[in-house]
VEXLUMLO-117791 format. One record per residue: x, y, z of N, C-alpha, C in turn; residue in one letter. Coordinates in steps of 0.001 Angstrom, whole numbers, padded with zeros to 6 digits, always signed. Example, Ala and Ser with C-alpha at 12.3 -4.5 7.8 and 13.67 -1.06 7.14 Angstrom:
2
+013190-005690+007800+012300-004500+007800+013200-003300+007800A +012850-002250+007080+013670-001060+007140+012900+000030+007870S 
***
This chain:
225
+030288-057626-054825+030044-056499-055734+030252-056921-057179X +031477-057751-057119+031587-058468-058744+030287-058945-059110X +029704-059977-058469+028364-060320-058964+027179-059478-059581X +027073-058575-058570+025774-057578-058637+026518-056556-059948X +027327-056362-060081+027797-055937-061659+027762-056673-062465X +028225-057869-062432+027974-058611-063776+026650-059231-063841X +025970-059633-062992+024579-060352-063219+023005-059269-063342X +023524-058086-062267+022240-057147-062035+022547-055991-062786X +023939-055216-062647+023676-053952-062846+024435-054111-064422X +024746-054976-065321+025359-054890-066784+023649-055475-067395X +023979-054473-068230+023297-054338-069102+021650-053901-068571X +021617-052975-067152+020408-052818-066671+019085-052172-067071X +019302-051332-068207+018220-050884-068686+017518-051871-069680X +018305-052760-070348+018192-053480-071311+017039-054967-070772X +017814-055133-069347+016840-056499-068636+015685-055670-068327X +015647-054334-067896+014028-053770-067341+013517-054013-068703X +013547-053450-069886+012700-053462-071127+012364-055015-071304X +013494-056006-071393+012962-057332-071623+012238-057751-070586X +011906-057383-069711+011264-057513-068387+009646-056965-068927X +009383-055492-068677+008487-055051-069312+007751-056109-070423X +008372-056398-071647+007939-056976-072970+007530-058328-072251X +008211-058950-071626+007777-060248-071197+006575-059990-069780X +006541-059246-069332+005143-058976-069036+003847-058528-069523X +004117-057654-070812+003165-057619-072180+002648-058713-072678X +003350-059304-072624+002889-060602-073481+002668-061350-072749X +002882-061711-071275+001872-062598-070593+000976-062056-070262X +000628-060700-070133-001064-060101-069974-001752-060346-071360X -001263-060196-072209-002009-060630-073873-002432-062018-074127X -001562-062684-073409-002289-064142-073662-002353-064499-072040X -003187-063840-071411-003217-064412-069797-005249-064677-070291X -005750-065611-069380-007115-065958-070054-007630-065139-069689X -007693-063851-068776-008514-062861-068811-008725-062600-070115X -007698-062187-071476-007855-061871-072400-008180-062302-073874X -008222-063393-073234-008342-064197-074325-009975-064072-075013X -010394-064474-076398-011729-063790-076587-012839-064941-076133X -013479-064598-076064-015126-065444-075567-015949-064993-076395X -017185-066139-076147-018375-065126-076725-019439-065435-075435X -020825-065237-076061-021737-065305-075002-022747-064766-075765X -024034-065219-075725-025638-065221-076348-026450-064187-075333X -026882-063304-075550-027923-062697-074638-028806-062210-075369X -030124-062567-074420-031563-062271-075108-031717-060742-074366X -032510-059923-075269-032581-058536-074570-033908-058329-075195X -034485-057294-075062-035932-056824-075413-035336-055512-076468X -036416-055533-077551-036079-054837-078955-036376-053431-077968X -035740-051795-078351-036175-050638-077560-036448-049876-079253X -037584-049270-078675-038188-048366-079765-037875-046752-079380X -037304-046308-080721-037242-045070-080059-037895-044152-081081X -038171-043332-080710-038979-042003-081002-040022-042486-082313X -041024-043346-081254-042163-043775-082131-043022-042203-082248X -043626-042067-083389-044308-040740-083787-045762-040900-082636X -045752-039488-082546-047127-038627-081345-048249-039365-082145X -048933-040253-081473-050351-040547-081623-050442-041926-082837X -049385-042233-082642-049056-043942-083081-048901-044813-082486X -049688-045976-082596-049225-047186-081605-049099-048248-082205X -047869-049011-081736-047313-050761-082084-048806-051438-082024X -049371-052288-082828-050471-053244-083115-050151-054102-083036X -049206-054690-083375-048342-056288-083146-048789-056512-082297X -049604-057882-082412-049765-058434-080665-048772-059185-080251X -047704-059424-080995-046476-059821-079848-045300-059269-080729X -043768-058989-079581-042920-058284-079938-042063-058987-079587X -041101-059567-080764-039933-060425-080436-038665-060009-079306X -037859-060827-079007-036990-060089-078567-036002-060497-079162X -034707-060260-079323-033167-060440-079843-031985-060803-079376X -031810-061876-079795-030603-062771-079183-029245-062183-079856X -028469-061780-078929-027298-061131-079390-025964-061373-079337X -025066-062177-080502-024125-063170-079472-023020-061896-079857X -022167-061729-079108-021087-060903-078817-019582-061632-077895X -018887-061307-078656-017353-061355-078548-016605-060170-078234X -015185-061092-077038-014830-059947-076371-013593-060364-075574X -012819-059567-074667-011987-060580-073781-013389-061082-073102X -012418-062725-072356-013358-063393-071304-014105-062555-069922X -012779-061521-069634-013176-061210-068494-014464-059944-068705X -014846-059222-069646-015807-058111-070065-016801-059420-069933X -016774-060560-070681-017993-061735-071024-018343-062348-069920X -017877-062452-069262-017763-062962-067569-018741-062105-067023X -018745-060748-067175-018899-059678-066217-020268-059196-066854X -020501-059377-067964-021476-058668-068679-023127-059436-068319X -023939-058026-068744-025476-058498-068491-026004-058022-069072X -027446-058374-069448-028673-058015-070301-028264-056713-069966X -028469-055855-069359-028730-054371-069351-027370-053305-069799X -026049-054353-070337-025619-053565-070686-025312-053941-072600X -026624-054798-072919-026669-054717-074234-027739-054304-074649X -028191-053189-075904-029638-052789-075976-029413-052763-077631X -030315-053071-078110-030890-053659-079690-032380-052018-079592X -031586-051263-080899-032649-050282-080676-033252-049798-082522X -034559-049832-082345-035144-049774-083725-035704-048187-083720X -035428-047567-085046-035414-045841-084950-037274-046256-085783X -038048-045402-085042-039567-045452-085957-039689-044044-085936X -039221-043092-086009-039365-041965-086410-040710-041637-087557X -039590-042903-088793-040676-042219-089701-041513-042945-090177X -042265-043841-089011-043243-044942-089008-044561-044304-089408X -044972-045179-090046-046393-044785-090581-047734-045584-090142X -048981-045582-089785-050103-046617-089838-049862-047511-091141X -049974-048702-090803-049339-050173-091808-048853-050841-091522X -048114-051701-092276-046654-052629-091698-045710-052197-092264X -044447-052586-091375-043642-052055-092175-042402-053426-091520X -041347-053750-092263-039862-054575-091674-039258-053783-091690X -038419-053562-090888-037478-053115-089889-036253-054179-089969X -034971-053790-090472-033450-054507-090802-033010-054087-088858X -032386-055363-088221-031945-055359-087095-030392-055955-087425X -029667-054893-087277-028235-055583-087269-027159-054928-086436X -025932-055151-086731-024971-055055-085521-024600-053121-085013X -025645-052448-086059-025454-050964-086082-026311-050664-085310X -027429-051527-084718-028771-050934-083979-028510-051658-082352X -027290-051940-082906-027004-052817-080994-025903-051653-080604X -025632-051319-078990-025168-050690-078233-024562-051198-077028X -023629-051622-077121-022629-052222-076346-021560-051799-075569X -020589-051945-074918-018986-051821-074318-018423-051683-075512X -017467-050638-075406-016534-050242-076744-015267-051457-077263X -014957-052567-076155-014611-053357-076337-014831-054545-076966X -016500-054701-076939-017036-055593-077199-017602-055968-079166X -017387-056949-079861-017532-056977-080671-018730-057823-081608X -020102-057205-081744-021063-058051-081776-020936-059182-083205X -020888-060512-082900-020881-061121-083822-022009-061840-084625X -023595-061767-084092-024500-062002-084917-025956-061293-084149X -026575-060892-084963-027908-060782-084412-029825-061645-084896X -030151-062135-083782-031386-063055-084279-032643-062371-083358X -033728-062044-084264-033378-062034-085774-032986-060876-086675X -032476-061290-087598-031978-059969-088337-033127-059239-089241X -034539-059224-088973-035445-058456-089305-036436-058343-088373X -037245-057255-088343-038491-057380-087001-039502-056468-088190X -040917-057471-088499-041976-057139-088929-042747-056487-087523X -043116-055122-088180-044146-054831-087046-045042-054070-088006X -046693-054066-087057-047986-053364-087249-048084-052314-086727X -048697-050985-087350-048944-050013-086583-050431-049624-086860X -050632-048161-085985-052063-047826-086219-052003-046750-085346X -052970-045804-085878-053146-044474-085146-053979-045057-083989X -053625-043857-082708-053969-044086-081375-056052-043466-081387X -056274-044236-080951-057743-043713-080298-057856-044377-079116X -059202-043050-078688-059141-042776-076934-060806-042281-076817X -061311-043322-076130-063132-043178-076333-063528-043463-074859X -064787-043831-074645-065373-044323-073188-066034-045598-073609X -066380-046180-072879-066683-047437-073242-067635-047913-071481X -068645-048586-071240-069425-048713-070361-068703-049691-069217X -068748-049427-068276-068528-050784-067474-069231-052128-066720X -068971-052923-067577-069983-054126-067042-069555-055271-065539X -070396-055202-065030-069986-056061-063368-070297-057488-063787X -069032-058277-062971-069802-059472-063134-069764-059845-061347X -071273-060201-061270-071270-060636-059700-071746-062087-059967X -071537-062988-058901-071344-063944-058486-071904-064248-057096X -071970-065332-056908-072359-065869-055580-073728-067103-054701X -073782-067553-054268-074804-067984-053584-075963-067355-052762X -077330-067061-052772-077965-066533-051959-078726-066778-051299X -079850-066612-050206-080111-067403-049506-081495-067805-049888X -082189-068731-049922-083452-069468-049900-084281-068345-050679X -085289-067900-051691-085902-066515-051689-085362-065491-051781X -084182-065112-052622-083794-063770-052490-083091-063985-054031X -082986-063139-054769-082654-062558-055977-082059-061609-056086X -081047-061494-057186-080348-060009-057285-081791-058827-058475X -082194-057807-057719-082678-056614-058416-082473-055740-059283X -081195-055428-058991-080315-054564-059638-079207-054346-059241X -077651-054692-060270-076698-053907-059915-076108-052446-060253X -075174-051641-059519-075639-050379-060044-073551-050315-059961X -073264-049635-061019-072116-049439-060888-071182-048269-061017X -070750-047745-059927-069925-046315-060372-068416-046436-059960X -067804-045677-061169-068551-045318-062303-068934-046005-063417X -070233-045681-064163-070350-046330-065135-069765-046404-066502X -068664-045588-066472-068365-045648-067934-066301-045344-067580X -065518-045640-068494-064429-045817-068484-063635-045068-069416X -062325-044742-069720-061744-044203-070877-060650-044945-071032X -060759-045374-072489-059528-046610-072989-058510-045847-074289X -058250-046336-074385-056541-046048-075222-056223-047323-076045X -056121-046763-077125-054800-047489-078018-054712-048193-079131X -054253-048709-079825-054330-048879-082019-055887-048491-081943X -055942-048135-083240-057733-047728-083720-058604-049081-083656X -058080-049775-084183-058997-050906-084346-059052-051731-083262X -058293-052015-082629-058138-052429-081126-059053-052157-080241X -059101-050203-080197-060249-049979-079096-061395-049943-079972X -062062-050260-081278-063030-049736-081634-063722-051075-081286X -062868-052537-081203-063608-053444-080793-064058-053679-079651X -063631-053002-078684-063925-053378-077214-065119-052243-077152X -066262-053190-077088-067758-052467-076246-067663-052102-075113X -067471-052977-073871-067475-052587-072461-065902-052994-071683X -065614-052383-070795-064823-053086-069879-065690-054167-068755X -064860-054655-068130-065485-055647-067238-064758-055586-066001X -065478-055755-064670-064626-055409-063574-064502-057161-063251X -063707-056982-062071-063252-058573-061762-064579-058660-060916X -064749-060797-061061-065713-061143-060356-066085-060667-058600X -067583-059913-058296-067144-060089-057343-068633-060569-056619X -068243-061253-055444-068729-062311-054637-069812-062011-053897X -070856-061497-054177-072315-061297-053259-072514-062165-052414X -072438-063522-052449-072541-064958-051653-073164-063786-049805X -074617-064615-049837-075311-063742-048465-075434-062471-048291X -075679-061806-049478-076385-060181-049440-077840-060685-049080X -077931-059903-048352-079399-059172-047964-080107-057623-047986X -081022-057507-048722-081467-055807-049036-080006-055525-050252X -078638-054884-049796-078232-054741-050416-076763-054515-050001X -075650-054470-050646-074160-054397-050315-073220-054117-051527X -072743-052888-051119-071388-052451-051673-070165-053395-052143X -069782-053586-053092-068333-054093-053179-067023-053252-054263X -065850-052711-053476-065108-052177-054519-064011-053518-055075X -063541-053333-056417-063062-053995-057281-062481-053558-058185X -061990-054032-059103-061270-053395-060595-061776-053636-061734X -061589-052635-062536-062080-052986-063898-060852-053437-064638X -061133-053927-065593-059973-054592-066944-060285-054873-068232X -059576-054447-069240-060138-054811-070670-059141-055961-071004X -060148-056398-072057-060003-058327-072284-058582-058202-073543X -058235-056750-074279-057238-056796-075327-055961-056701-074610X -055015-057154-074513-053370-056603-074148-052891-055057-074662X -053639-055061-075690-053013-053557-076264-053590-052620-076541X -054980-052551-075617-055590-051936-075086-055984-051313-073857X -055259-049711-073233-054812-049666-071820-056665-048719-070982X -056507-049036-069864-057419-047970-069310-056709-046191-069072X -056522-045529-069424-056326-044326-069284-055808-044248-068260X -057406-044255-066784-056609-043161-065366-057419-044615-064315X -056647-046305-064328-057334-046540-063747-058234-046769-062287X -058894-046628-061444-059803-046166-060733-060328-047381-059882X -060520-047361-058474-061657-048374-058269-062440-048377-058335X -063678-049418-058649-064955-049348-058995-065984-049796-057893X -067276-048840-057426-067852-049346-056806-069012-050022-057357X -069480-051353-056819-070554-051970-057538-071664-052824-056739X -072887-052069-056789-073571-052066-055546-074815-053561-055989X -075052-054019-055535-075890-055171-055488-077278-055043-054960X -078134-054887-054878-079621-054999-054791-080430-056169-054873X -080939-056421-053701-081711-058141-053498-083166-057580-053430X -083764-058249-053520-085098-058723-053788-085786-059958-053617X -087238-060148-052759-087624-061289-052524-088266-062170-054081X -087399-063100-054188-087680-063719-055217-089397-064495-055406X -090017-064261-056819-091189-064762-056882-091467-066387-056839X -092038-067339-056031-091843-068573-055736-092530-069099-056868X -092518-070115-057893-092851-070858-058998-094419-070977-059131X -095357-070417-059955-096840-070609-059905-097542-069295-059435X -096782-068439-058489-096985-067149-057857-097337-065883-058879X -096732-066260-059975-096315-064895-061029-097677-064376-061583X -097809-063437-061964-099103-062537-062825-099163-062857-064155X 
***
């Protein structure tokens, strides 16, 4: 009992607190806590681009975001819980730069962003247009000895496209994917897809296309009127 009084129970509130403190301070410097960093690439998010405006940029950077933190948040962390976000509210048809910095990133409340690349994003805009535009087939194939294509016939013939003004005003037709007649005779159906040749130019509602082929006995060399 002498012992356990003089070694455990003197001065017992006093060893729990130094107890406590010396466990504070090995969780503060234990390497869970210690700081890290770590680089992550994320995709720029646009928010509340204006009704009947569209991005023209034909390409859109993305943003490398290095951030500091304890190890163990940096350990644990992923693209989706860092987002880099640009306000276009009051975007206009033009260009305009756009400042990207540590106020437009959204992170863990722990986490402390220490640089962003790049720290500006040039972008193009342009009012939205929405027209029809024809659809052109491309067929293909081998046929047999005397036989010719007549006519192809395609429905539907016409399409509705979307997007910057100048973008769709250049695209004349859409085009469906190649497709393969190789041994029609009289005539044969093929369904397929259509596609426009711009990236930033969308099809509206898109549809399969039917695209019918028509043979004909070809005129033999010297034969003609």
């Amino acid at each position: 009992m002498d012992f356990l009084r003089r070694w455990v129970l003197h001065n017992f509130w006093l060893k729990v607190l130094s107890l406590l403190i010396a466990t504070g301070l090995w969780l503060a410097i234990s390497p869970d806590q210690e700081p890290a960093e770590v680089a992550i690439r994320v995709p720029i998010e646009f928010q509340h681009v204006p009704p009947g405006l569209e991005i023209s940029s034909t390409t859109i950077p993305e943003a490398q975001i290095r951030v500091r933190g304890p190890e163990r948040l940096i350990r644990e962390l992923r693209s989706t819980d860092i987002h880099a976000e640009l306000e276009l509210a009051d975007a206009r048809a033009g260009e305009r730069t756009f400042d990207l910095t540590a106020q437009q990133v959204r992170h863990q409340r722990d986490l402390h962003v220490v640089q962003v690349v790049p720290g500006q994003v040039h972008l193009s805009f342009d009012v939205r247009l929405t027209r029809d535009v024809e659809i052109r087939p491309r067929v293909t194939g081998n046929f047999l000895a005397g036989e010719q294509i007549a006519k192809v016939l395609v429905d539907p013939e016409r399409i509705t496209i979307t997007g910057p003004k100048h973008h769709v005003e250049m695209m004349d037709a859409a085009t469906t994917d190649p497709v393969d007649a190789s041994g029609t005779r009289t005539q044969a159906t093929f369904v397929t897809n259509v596609y426009v040749s711009d990236p930033l130019v969308q099809v509206v509602q898109p549809t399969p296309v039917r695209v019918t082929v028509i043979m004909e006995k070809s005129t033999p060399p010297g034969n003609g009127h």
